[in-house]
C-alpha positions, 0 to 999 in steps of 0.5 A: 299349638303350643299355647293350646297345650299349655292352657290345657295343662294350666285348666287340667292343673286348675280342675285337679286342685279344686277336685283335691280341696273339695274331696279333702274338705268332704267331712268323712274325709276331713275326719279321717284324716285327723284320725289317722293323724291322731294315729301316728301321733299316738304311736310315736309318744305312747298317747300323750299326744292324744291327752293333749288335744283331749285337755285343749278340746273336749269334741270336733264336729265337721259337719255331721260327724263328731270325734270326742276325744274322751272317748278316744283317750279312754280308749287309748288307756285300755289299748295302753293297759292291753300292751302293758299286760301282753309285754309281762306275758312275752317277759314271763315267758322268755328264758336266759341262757341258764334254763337251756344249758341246765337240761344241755348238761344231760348231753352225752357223746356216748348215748344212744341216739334216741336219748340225743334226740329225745334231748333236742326235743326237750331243748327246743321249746326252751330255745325258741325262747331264749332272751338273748339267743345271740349269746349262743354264737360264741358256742360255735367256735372251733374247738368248743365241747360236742354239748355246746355246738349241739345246743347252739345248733338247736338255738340257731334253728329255733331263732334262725337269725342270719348272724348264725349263717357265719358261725354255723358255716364256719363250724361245719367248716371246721368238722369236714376238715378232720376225716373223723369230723373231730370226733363228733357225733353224727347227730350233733353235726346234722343238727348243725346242718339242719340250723343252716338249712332253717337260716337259709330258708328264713333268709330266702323268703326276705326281699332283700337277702342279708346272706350276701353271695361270698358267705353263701359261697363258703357256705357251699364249700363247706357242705360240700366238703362235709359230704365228702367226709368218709363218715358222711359217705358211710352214713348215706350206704347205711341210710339212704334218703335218711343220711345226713348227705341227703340232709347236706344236699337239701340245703345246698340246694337253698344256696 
């Protein structure tokens, strides 16, 4: 039985291998093959690659099929030109940090609400595509200017990458544990709520979380201790569904 077996895997084995060779020689797939191999060469040297197969041959033909390689390097130049011209694009549109912290300059604890609003909308076109947004995160330190956090938090939810999960915890942290939230404006501190709320979300959707379970916890603490602050209570009597614990209690729940 054991020799059965063993000359059944040893045909079995056979069998594949010829099967494997005559599909791999099959001149559509040969071809292919060279292509995608021609692919990944372009990629990792920027088609220099490919120049050098086009200098050494001027066509392969296998078969019935036939790859000219003047045609591919002309369209690796167009290709290259195309990238070049979208990068000047993506350059011209990005901003450092100067052309958000110019309107940012505008922020006035005392206004009305409407004008802070108004103010963050102006912002967040600028921030979504600010250079370096990272450069935001030293603006969410304890004890930083209202108009710093309000703009970090409005850079944090335009790009909300998982380094503004520490700094944002940190800051609503700080806030909840003064009774008066330091003194800020309610619409400065739910903006900042709003930023860890987006950073969540962003962070759910990843196979692989980079919110690790401790920050997480502290991320819940911290909200919780801001929905206990007496101005958060007296904004959800006065609000309702609008309140900033509705907003509080929307984001624990991503945690």
């Amino acid at each position: 039985m054991k020799t059965k077996i063993g000359e059944q895997a040893g045909f079995f084995d056979g069998l594949t291998a010829v099967y494997l060779l005559d599909l791999l020689t099959r001149p559509l797939v040969f071809m292919t093959i060279v292509i995608l191999l021609m692919v990944t060469v372009f990629r990792r040297s920027s088609g220099a690659g490919l120049r050098g197969l086009a200098s050494t041959f001027s066509e392969v033909k296998v078969g019935d099929v036939s790859l000219k390689f003047q045609q591919l390097e002309e369209r690796v130049a167009v290709a290259e030109s195309k990238a070049d011209s979208a990068q000047e694009q993506l350059d011209a549109l990005a901003v450092d940090r100067t052309e958000l912290d110019a309107p940012l300059a505008a922020f006035n604890s005392e206004a009305p609400a409407e004008r802070l609003d108004a103010l963050a909308s102006a912002l967040r076109p600028i921030a979504s595509t600010l250079q370096d947004p990272a450069e935001y995160e030293q603006d969410l330190t304890q004890g930083a200017p209202e108009e710093k956090v309000f703009g970090a938090a409005i850079v944090a939810r335009s790009q909300p990458r998982a380094r503004f999960a520490e700094p944002l915890t940190a800051q609503i942290d700080y806030l909840a544990a003064d009774k008066t939230l330091r003194g800020f404006r309610l619409k400065t501190v739910y903006r900042l709520v709003m930023a860890l709320e987006t950073v969540l979300r962003t962070d759910n959707r990843l196979s692989r979380r980079k919110l690790n379970a401790d920050l997480r916890r502290r991320m819940s603490d911290a909200l919780e201790a801001l929905a206990a602050s007496p101005r958060c209570q007296e904004d959800d009597q006065t609000n309702g569904a609008r309140g900033i614990g509705a907003r509080v209690r929307r984001t624990l729940a991503l945690i």
